[in-house]
N, C-alpha and C positions, 0 to 999 in steps of 0.2 A: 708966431708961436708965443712971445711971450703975452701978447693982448688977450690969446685963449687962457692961457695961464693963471692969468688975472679975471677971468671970466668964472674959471672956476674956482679959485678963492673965495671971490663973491658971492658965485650960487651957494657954495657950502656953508660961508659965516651966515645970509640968511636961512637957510632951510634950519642950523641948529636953532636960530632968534627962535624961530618957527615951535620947534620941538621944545624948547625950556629944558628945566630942571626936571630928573626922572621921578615920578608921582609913586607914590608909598600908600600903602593902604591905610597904614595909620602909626603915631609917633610912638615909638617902643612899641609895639603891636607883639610882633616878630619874637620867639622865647620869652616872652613875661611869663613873672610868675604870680604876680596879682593884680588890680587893678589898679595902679597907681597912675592919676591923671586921668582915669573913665569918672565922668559926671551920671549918675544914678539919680533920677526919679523914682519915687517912691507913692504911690496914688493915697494922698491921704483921709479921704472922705470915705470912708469905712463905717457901719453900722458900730453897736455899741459891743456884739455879739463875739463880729472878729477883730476887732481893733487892733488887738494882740499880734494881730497877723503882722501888721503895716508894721509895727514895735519890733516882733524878735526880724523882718527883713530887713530893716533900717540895721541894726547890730549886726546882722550877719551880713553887708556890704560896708559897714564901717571895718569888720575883720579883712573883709578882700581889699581893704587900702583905697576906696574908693570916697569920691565925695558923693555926701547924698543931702540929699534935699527932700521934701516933701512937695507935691500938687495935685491941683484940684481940676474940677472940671471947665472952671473959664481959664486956668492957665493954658488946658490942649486947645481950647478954642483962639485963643489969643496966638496961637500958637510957641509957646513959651519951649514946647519937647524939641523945639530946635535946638535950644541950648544942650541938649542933654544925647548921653551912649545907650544906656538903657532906660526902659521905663519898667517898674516892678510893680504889677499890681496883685496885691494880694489879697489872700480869700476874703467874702463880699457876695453883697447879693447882686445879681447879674441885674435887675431891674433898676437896683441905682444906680448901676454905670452906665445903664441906659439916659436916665432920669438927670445924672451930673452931667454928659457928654454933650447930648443932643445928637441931631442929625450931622451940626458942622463941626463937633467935635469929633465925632465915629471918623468923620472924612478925616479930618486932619493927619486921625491917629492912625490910619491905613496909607495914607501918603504918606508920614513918617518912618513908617517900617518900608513903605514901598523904596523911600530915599537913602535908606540907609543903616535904620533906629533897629534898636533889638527889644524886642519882646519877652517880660520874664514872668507869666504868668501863675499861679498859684492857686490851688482849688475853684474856686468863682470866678476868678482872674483868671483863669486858664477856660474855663469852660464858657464867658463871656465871648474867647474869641471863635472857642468851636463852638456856638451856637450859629444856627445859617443867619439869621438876619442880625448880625455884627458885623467884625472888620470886611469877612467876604475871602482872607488869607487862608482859610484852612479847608480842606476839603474832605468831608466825612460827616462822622454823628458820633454821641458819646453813648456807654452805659450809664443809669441813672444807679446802681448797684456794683457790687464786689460781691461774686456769690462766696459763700462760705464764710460770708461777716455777719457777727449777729447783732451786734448794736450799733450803735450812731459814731461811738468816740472809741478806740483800740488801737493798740500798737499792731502793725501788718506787716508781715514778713514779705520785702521785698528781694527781686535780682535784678543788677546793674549788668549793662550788657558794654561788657570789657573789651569786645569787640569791634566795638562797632566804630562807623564812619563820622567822623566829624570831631567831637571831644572827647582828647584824648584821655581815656580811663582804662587804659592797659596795665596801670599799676597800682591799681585802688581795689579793695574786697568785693568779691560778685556778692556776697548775703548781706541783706540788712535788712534793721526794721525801721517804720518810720509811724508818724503821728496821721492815722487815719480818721478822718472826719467827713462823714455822709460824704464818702468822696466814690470818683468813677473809674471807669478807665474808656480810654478812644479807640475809636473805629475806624481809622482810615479808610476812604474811599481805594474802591481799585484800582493802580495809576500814580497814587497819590506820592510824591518823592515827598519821604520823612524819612527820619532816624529813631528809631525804639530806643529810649533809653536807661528804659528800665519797665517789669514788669513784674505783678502782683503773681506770687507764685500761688495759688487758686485758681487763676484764670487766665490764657495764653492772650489777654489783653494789655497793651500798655498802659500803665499810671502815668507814664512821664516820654514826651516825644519831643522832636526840635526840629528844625525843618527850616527850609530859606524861603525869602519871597521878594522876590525882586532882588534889591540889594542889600537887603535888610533881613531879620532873622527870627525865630521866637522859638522857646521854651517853654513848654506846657505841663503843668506838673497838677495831677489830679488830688494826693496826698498834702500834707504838710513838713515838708523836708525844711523847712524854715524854724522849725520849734527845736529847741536843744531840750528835750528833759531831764528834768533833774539837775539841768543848772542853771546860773542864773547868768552865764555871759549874754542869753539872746536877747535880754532886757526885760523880761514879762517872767511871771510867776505860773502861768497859764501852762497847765497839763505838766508841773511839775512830780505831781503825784506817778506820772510814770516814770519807770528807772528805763532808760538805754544808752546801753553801753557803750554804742557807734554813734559818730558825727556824720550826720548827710552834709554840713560846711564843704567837706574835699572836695567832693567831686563836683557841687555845687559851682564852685570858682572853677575847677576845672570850664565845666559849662559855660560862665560867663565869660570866662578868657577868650573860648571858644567863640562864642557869639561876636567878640570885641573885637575879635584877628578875620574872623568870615566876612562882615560886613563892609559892604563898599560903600562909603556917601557916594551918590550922584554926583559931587561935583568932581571928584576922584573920578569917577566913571567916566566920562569927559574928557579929563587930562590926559589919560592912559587909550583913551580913542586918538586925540592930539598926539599923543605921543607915537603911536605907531602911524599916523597920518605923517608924521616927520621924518618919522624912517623912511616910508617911501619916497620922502618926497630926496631924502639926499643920494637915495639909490639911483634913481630916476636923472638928476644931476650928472653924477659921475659918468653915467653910460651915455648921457646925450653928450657931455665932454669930449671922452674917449673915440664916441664917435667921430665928431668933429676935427680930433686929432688924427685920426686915421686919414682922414678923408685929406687933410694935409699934407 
């Protein structure tokens, strides 16, 4: 009796060796209320037209408490977005992101989001990734229009959909308006699992969707929710001529929080496969023990 005894000690101290420490999605993930300790990229190779973009996004991730940084197209090929939570690219002509990346950048940047990375796209930068021959993550087509818009650059009345599944905006304003620039909205495929989150009240299309892929995530915002006008915390002076009243920042962070808490690195993925592989393995244990004891 007592050599079984000892038999199952044994089997138990290794199955836990086996199982380790229980695996976390991510450090403070869980209730945060801002980014503090998510590493932000920031795509800095921008035409001269939006610059502004990369500038008021840099500011409004330094508000969510994040560290940002700026990179370029040999940092994704080098693969440098390892280092990093989100990548933010923002609005841009889709042709240089082709042009900066390359073919073994696009890969990289698609196995990044596929391992874990979040995607925070922005007018060009969001439509770079719903174009078909990019990342290959999204599935649908965009409008190249917003009917009921008559010029290039105007403030647009949007609605946040307070409902909805994934980041929580159950306590943020359903009206706002935001900085529209020859911007679209997306067409999901049929099938296609996204989140609406928010839409162009002209048109029952979305400006802005988020969606998982693999283990990683992205944010697509047709608009310019990254411009604060009329003030100057976003860094840039850029469309200050328009007066609005509301901050798109809230629910922004909400968003990224979102993104930060949803995603699983790969290697996470793994552990929490080990991990329930060790659960069985000391269930498995105990009953062949039991067994053995009966059989005594």
């Amino acid at each position: 009796m007592k050599r079984r005894t000892g038999l199952f000690i044994i089997c138990s101290i290794l199955a836990l060796l086996l199982v380790g420490p229980t695996p976390t999605l991510a450090d403070g993930a869980v209730g945060r209320e801002d980014l503090e300790g998510v590493k932000v990229a920031i795509w800095g190779e921008t035409d001269d037209m939006v610059g502004s973009s990369r500038i008021a996004l840099h500011a409004m991730f330094e508000w969510m408490n994040a560290t940002v940084d700026y990179i370029n197209g040999e940092d994704v090929r080098l693969g440098t977005l390892d280092e990093y939570d989100i990548l933010a690219m923002p609005g841009g002509q889709m042709s240089a992101y082709f042009s900066a990346l390359g073919s073994s950048g696009i890969k990289n940047l698609k196995q990044w989001v596929a391992n874990g990375g979040s995607y925070f796209g922005i007018c060009g930068g969001a439509l770079f990734v719903a174009t078909s021959r990019s990342l290959g993550i999204y599935n649908g087509t965009y409008a190249l229009e917003v009917p009921g818009d008559t010029s290039s650059v105007s403030q647009m009345a949007m609605q946040l959909n307070t409902t909805c599944e994934g980041p929580n905006l159950s306590s943020l304003p359903e009206n706002f308006s935001t900085l529209y620039w020859g911007s679209s909205y997306f067409i999901p495929a049929e099938g296609f699992d996204y989140i609406p989150i928010a839409r162009f009240q002209d048109t029952d299309g979305p400006g802005m969707i988020a969606f998982e892929y693999e283990h990683g995530n992205a944010f697509l915002s047709s608009p310019h929710p990254e411009y604060e006008e009329g003030s100057t915390r976003d860094g840039t002076t850029e469309f200050d001529a328009y007066i609005d009243p509301d901050t798109e920042w809230d629910f922004l962070l909400r968003i990224a929080i979102w993104q930060v808490e949803s995603s699983l690195p790969e290697d996470q993925g793994v552990g929490i496969l080990m991990f329930g592989l060790g659960i069985v393995g000391i269930v498995a244990v105990v009953l062949i023990v039991l067994g053995l004891r009966r059989r005594a």
